[in-house]
C-alpha positions in Angstrom: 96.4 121.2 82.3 98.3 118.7 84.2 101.5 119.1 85.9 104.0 116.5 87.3 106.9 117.7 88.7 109.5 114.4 89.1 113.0 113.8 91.2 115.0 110.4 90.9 113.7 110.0 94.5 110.2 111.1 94.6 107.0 112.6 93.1 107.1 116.6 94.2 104.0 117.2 93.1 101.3 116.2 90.8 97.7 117.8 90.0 95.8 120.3 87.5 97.1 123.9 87.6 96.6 127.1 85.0 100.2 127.3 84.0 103.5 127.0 85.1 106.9 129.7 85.2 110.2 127.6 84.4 113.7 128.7 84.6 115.2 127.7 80.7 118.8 128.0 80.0 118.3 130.6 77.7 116.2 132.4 80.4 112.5 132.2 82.0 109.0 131.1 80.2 105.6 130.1 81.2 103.6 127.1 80.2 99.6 127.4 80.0 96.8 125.2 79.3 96.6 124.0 75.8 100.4 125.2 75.2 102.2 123.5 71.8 104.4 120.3 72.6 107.5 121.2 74.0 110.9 119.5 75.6 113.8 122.3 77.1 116.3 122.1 79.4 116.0 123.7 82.6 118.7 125.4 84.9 119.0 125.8 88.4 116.5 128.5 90.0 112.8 128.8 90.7 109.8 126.9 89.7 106.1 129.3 90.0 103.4 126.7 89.8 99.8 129.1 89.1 97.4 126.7 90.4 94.5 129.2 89.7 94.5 132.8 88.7 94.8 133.8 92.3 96.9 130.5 93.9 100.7 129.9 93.7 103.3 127.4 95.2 107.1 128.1 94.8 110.1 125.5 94.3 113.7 126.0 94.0 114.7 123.2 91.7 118.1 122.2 89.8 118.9 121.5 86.8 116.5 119.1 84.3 113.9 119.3 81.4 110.5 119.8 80.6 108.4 118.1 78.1 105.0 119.5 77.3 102.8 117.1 75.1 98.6 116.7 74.8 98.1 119.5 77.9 100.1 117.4 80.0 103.7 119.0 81.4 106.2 116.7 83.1 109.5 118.7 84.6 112.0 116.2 85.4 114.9 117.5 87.9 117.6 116.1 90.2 116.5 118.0 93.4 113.6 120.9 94.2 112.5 122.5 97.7 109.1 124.0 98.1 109.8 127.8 99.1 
């Protein structure tokens, strides 16, 4: 699936991956390939992108929301880090 991870400033990052970990507001959930359309909010905590089954990349983001639609998931925030 695709993944775009957007600030108000800048483009974090952008690319296929296998899934996605998110930090809801009503706790953690992962996003995979072919994953029903979806829009939540997001808190403040950590982002797990799984760019393959053996590959990860970490981000501390604040608070925003995520909208999954046709295999394509776009997390909008106002600030992440890569850890």
């Amino acid at each position: 699936m695709t993944l775009e991870i957007l600030t108000p400033e800048k483009k974090i990052f952008s690319g296929e991956v296998y899934g996605v970990q998110l930090p809801g507001i009503d706790g953690s959930f992962e996003v995979l390939e072919k994953h029903a359309p979806l829009v939540s909010a997001l808190k403040a905590g950590k982002l797990k992108i799984l760019k393959d089954r053996n590959e990860t990349a970490h981000y501390t983001i604040q608070g925003g929301f995520v909208e999954v639609l046709n295999n394509k998931t776009t997390v909008l925030v106002e600030g992440a880090n890569e850890v």
